[in-house]
N, CA, C and O atoms as a Maestro MAE file, in Angstrom:
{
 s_m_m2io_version
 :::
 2.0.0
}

f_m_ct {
 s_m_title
 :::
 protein
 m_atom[248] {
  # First column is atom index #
  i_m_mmod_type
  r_m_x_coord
  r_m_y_coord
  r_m_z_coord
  i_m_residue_number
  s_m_chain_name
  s_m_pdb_residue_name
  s_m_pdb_atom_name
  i_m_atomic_number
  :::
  1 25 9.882 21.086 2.179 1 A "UNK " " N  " 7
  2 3 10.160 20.738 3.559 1 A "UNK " " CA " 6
  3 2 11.611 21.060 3.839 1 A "UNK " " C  " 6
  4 15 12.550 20.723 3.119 1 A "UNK " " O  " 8
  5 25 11.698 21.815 5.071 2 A "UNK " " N  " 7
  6 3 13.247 21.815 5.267 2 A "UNK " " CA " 6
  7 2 13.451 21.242 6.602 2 A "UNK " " C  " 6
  8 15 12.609 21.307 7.497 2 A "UNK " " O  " 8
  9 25 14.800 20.580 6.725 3 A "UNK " " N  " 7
  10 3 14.753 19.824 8.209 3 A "UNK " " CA " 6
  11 2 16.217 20.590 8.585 3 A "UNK " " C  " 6
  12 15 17.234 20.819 7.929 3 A "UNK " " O  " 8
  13 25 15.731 20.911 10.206 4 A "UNK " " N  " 7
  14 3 16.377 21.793 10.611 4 A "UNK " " CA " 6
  15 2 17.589 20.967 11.013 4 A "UNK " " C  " 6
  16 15 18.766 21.196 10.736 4 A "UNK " " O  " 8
  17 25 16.904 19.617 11.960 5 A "UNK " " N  " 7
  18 3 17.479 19.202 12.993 5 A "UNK " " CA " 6
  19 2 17.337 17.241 12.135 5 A "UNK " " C  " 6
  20 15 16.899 16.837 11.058 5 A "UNK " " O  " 8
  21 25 17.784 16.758 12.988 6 A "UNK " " N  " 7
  22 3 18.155 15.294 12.331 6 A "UNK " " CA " 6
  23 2 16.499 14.470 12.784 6 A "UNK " " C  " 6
  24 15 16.008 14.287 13.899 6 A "UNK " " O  " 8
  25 25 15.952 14.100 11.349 7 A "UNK " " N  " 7
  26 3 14.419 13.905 11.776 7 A "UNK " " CA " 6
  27 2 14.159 12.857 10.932 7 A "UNK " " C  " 6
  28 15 13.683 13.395 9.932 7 A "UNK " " O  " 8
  29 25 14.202 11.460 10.721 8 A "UNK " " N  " 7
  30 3 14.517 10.506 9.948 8 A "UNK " " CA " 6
  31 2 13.233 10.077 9.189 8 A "UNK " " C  " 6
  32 15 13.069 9.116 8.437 8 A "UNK " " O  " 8
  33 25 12.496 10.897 9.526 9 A "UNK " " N  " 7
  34 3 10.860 10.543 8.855 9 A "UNK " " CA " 6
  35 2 11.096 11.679 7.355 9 A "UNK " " C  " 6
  36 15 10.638 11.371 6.255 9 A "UNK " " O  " 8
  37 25 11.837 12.906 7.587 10 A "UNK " " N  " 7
  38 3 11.810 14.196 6.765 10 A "UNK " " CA " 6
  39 2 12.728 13.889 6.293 10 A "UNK " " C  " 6
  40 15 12.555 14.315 5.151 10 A "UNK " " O  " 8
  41 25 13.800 13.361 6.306 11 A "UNK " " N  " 7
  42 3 14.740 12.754 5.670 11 A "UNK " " CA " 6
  43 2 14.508 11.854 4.041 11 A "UNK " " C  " 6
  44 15 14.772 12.104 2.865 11 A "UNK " " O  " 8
  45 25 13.853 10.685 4.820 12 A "UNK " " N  " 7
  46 3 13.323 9.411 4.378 12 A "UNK " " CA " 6
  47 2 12.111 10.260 3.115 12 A "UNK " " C  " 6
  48 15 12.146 9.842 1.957 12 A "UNK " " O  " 8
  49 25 11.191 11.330 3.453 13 A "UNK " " N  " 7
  50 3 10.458 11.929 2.680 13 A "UNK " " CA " 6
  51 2 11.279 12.857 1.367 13 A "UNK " " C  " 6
  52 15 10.783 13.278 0.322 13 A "UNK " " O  " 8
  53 25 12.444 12.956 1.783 14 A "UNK " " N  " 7
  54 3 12.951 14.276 0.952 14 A "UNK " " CA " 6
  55 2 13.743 13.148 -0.078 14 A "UNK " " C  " 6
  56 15 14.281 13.797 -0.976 14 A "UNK " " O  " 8
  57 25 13.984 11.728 -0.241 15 A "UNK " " N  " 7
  58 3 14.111 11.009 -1.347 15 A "UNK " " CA " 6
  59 2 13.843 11.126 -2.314 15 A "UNK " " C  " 6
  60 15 12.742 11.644 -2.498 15 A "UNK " " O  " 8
  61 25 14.602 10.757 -3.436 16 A "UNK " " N  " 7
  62 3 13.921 10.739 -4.822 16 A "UNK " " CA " 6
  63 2 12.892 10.383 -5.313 16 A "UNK " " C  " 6
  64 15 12.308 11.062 -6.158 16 A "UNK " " O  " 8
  65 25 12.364 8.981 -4.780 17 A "UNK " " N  " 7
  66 3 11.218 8.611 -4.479 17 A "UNK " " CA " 6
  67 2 9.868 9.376 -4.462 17 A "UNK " " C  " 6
  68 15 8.930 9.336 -5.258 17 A "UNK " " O  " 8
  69 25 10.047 10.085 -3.321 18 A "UNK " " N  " 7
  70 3 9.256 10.695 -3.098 18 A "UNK " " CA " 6
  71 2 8.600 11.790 -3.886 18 A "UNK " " C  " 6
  72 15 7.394 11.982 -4.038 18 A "UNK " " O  " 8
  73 25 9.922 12.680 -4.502 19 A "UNK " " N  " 7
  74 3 9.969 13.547 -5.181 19 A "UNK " " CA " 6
  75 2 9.367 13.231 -6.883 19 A "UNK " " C  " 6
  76 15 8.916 14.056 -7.677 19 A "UNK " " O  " 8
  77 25 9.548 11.816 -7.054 20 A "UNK " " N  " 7
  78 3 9.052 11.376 -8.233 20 A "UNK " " CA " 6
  79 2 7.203 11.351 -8.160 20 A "UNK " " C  " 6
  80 15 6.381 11.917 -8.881 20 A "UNK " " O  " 8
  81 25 7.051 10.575 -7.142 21 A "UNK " " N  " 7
  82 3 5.646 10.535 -6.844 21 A "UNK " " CA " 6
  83 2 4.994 11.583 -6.433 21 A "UNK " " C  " 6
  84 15 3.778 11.446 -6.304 21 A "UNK " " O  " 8
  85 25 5.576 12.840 -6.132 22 A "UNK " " N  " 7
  86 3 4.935 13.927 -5.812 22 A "UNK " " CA " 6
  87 2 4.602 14.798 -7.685 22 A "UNK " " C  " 6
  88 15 3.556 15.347 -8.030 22 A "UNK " " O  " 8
  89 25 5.761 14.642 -8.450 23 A "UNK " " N  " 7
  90 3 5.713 14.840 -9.598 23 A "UNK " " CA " 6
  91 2 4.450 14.182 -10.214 23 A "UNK " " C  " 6
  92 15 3.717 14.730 -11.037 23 A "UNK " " O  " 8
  93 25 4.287 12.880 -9.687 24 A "UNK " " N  " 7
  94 3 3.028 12.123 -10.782 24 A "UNK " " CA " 6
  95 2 1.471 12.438 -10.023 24 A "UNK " " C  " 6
  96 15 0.352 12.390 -10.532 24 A "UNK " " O  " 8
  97 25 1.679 12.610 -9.303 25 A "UNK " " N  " 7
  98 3 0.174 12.794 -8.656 25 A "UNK " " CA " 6
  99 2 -0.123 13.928 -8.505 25 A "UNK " " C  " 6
  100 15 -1.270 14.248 -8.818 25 A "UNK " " O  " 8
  101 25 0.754 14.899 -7.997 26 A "UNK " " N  " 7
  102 3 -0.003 16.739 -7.678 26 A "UNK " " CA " 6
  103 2 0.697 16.565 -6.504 26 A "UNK " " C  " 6
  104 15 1.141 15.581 -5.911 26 A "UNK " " O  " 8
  105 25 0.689 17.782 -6.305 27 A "UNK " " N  " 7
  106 3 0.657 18.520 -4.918 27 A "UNK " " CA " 6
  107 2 -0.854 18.089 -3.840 27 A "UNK " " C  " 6
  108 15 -0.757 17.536 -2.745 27 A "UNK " " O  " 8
  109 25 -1.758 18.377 -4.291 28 A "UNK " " N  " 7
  110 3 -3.019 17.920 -3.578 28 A "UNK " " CA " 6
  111 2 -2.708 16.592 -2.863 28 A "UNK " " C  " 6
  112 15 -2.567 16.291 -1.678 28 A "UNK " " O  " 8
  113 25 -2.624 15.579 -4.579 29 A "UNK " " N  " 7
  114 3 -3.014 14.336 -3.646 29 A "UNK " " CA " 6
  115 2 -1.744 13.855 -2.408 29 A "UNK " " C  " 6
  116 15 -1.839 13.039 -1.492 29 A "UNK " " O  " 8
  117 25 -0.466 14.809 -2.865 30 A "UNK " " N  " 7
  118 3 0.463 14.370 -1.950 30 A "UNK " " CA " 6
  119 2 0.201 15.004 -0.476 30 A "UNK " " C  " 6
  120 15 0.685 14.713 0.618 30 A "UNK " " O  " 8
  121 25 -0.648 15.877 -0.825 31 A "UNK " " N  " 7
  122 3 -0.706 16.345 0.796 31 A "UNK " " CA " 6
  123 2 -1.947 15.679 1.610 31 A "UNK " " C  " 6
  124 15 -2.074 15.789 2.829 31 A "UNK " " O  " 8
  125 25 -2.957 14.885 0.659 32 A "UNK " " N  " 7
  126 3 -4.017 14.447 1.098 32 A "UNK " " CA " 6
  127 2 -2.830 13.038 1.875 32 A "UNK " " C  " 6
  128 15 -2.829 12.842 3.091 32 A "UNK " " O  " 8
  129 25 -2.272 12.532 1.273 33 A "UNK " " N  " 7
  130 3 -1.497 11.359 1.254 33 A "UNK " " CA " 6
  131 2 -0.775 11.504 2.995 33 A "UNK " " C  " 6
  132 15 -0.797 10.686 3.914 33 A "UNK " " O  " 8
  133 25 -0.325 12.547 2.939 34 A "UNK " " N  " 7
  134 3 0.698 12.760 3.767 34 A "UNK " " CA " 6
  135 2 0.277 13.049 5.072 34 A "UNK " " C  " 6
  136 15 0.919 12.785 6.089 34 A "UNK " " O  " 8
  137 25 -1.249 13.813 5.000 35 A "UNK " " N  " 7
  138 3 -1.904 13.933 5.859 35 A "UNK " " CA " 6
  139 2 -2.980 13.104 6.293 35 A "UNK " " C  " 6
  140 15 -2.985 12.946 7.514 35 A "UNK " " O  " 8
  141 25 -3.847 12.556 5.705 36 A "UNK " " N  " 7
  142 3 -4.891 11.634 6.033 36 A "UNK " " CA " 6
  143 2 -4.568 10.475 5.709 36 A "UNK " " C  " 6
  144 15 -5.666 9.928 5.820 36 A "UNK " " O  " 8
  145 25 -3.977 9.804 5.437 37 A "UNK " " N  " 7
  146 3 -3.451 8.378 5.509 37 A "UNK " " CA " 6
  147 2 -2.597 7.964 6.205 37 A "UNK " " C  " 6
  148 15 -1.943 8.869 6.724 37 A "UNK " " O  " 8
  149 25 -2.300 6.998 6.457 38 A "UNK " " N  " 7
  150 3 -1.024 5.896 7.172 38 A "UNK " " CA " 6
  151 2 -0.397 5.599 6.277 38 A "UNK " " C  " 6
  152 15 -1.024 4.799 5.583 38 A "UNK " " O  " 8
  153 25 1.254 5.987 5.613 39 A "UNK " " N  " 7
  154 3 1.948 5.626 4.977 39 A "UNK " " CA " 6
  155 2 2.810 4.997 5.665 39 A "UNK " " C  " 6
  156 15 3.067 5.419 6.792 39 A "UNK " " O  " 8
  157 25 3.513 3.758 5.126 40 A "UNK " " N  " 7
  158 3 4.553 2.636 5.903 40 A "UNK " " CA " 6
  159 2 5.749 2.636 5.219 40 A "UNK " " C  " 6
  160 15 5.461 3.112 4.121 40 A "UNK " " O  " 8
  161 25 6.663 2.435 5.231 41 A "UNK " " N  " 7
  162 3 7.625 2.288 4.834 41 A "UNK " " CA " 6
  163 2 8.636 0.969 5.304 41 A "UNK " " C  " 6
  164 15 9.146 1.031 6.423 41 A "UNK " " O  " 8
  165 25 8.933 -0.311 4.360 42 A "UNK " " N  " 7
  166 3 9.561 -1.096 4.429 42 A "UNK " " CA " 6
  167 2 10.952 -1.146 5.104 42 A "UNK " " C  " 6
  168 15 11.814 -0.634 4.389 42 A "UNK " " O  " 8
  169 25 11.459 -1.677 6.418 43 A "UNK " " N  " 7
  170 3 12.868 -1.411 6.395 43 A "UNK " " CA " 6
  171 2 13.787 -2.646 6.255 43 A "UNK " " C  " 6
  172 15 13.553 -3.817 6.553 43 A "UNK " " O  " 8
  173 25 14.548 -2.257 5.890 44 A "UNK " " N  " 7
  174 3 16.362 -3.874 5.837 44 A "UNK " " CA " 6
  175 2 16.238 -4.834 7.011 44 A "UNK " " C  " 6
  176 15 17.160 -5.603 7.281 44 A "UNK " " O  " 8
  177 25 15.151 -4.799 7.684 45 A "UNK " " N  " 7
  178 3 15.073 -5.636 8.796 45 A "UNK " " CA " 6
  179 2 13.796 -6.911 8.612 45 A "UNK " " C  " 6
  180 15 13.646 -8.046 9.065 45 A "UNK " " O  " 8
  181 25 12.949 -5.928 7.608 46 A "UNK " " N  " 7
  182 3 11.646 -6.458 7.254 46 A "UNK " " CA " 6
  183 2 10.358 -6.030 8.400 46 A "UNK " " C  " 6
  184 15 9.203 -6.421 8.569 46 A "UNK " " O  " 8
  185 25 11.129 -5.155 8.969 47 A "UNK " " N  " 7
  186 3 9.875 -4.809 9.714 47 A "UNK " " CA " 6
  187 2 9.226 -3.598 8.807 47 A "UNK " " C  " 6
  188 15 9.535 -3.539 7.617 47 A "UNK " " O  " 8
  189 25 8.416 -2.730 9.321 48 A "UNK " " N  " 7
  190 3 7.483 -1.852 8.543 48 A "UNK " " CA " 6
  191 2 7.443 -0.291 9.707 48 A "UNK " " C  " 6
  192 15 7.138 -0.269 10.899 48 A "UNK " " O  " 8
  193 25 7.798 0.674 8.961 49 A "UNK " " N  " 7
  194 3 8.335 1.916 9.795 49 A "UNK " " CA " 6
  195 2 6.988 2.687 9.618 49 A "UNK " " C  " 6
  196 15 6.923 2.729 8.390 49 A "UNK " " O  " 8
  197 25 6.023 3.237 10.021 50 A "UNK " " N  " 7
  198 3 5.183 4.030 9.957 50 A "UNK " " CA " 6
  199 2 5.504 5.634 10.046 50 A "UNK " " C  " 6
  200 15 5.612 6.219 11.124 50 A "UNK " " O  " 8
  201 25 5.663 6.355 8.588 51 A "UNK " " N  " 7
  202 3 5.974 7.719 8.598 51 A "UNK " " CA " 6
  203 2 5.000 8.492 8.719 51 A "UNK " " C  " 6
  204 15 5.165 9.580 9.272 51 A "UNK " " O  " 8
  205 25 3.666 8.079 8.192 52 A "UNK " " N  " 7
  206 3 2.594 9.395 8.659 52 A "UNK " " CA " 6
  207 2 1.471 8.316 9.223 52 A "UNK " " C  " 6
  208 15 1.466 7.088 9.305 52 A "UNK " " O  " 8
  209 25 0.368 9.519 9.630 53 A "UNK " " N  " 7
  210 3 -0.750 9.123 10.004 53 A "UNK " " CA " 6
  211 2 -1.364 9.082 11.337 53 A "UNK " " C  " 6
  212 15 -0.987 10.048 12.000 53 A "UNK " " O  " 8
  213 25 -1.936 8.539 11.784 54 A "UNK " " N  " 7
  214 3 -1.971 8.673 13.528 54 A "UNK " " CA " 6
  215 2 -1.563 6.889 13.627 54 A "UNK " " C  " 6
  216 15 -1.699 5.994 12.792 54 A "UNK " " O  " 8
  217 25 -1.053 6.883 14.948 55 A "UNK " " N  " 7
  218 3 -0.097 5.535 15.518 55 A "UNK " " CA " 6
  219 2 -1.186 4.356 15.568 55 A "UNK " " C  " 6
  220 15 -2.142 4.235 16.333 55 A "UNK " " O  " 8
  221 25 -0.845 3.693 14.738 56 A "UNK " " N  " 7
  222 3 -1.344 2.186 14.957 56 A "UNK " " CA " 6
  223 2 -2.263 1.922 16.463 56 A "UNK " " C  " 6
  224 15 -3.391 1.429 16.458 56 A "UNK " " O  " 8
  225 25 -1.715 2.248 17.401 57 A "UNK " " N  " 7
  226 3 -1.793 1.616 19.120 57 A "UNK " " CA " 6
  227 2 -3.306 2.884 18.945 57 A "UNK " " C  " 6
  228 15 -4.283 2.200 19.248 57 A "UNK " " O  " 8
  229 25 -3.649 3.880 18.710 58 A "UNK " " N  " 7
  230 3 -4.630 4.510 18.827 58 A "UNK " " CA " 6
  231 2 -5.793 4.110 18.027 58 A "UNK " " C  " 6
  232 15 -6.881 4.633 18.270 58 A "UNK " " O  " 8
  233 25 -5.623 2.899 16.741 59 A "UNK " " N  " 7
  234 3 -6.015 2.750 15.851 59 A "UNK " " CA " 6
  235 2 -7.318 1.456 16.687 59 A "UNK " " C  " 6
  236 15 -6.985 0.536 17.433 59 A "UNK " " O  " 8
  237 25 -9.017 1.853 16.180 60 A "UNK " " N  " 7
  238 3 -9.559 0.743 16.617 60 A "UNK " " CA " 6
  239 2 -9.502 0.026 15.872 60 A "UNK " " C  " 6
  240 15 -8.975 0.367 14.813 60 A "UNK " " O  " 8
  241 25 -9.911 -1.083 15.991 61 A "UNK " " N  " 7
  242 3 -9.447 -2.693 15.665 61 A "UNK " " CA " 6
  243 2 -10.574 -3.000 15.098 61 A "UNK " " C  " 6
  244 15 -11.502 -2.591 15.795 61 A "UNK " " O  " 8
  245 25 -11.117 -3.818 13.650 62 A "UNK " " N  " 7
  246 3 -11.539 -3.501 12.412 62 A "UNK " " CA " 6
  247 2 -12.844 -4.796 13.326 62 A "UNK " " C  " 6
  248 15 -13.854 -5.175 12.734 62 A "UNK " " O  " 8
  :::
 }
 m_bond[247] {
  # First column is bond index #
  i_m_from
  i_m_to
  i_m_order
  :::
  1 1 2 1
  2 2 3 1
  3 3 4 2
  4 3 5 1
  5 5 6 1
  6 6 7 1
  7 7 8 2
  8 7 9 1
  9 9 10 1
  10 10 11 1
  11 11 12 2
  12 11 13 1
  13 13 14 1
  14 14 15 1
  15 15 16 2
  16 15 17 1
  17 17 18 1
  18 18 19 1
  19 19 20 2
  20 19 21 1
  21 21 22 1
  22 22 23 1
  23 23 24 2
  24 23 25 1
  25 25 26 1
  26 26 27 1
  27 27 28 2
  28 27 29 1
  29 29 30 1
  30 30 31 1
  31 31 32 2
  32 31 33 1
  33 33 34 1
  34 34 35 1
  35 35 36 2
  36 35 37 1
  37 37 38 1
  38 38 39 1
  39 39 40 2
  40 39 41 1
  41 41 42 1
  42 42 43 1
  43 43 44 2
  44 43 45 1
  45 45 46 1
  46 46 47 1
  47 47 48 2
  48 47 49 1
  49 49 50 1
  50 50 51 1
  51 51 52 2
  52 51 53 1
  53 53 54 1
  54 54 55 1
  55 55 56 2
  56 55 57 1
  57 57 58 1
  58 58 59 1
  59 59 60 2
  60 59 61 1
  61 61 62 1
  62 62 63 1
  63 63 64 2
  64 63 65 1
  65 65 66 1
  66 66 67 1
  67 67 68 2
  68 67 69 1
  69 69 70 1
  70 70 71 1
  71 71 72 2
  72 71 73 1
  73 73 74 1
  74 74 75 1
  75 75 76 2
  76 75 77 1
  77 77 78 1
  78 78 79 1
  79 79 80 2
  80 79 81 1
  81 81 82 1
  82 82 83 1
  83 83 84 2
  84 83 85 1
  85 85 86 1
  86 86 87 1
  87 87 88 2
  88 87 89 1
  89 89 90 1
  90 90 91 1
  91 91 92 2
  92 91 93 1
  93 93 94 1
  94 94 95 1
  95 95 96 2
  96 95 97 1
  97 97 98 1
  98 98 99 1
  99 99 100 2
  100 99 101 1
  101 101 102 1
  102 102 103 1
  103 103 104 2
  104 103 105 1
  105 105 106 1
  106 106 107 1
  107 107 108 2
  108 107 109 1
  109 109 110 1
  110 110 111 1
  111 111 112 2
  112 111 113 1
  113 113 114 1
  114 114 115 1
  115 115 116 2
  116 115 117 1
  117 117 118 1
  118 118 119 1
  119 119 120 2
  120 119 121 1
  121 121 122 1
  122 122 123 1
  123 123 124 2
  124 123 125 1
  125 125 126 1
  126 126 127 1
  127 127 128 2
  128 127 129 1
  129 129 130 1
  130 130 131 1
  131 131 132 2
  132 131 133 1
  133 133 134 1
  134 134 135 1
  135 135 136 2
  136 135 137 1
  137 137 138 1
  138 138 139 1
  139 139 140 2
  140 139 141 1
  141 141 142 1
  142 142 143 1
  143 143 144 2
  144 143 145 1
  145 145 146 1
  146 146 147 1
  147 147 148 2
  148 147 149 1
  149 149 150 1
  150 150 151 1
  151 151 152 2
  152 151 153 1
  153 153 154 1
  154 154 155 1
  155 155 156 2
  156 155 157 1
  157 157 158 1
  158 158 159 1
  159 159 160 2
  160 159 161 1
  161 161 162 1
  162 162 163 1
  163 163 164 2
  164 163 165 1
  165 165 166 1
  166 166 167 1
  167 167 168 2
  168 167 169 1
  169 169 170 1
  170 170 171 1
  171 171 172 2
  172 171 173 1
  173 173 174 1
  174 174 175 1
  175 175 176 2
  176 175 177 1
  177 177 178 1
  178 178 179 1
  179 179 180 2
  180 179 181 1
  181 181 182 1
  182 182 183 1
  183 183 184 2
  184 183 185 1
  185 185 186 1
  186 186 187 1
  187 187 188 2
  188 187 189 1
  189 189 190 1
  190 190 191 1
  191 191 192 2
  192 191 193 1
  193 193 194 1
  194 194 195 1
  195 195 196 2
  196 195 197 1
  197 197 198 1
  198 198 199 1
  199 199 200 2
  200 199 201 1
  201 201 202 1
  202 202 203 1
  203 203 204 2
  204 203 205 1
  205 205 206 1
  206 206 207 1
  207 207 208 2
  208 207 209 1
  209 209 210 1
  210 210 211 1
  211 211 212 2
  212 211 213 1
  213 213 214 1
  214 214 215 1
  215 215 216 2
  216 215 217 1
  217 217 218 1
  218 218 219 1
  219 219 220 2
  220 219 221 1
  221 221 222 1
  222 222 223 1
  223 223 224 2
  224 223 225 1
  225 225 226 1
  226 226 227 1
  227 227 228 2
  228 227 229 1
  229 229 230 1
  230 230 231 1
  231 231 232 2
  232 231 233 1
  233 233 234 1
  234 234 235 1
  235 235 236 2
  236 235 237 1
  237 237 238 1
  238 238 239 1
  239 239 240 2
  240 239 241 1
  241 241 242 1
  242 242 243 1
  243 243 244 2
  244 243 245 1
  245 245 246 1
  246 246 247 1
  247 247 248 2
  :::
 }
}
């Protein structure tokens, strides 16, 4: 991934983190991950940042 412009989701992805877990699982499952799931991400506030997936508010209700 390269980020051209200031994009805090591609940022937040290009972590070590990330880069570790892309190491343990594959390439596949990281793109299955990245693409068909809702990944969240914890922030210093305690709220919960949603980096992939489609938006919660579109999401029907279980």
């Amino acid at each position: 991934i390269t980020n051209f412009s200031v994009n805090t989701i591609i940022t937040a992805l290009q972590a070590p983190e990330w880069e570790n877990l892309l190491t343990k699982i594959g390439a596949d499952a990281m793109l299955h991950l990245l693409t068909k799931t809702s990944v969240f991400i914890k922030l210093p506030n305690e709220c919960l940042c949603q980096m992939t997936g489609m938006p919660l508010i579109y999401a029907m209700p279980p």
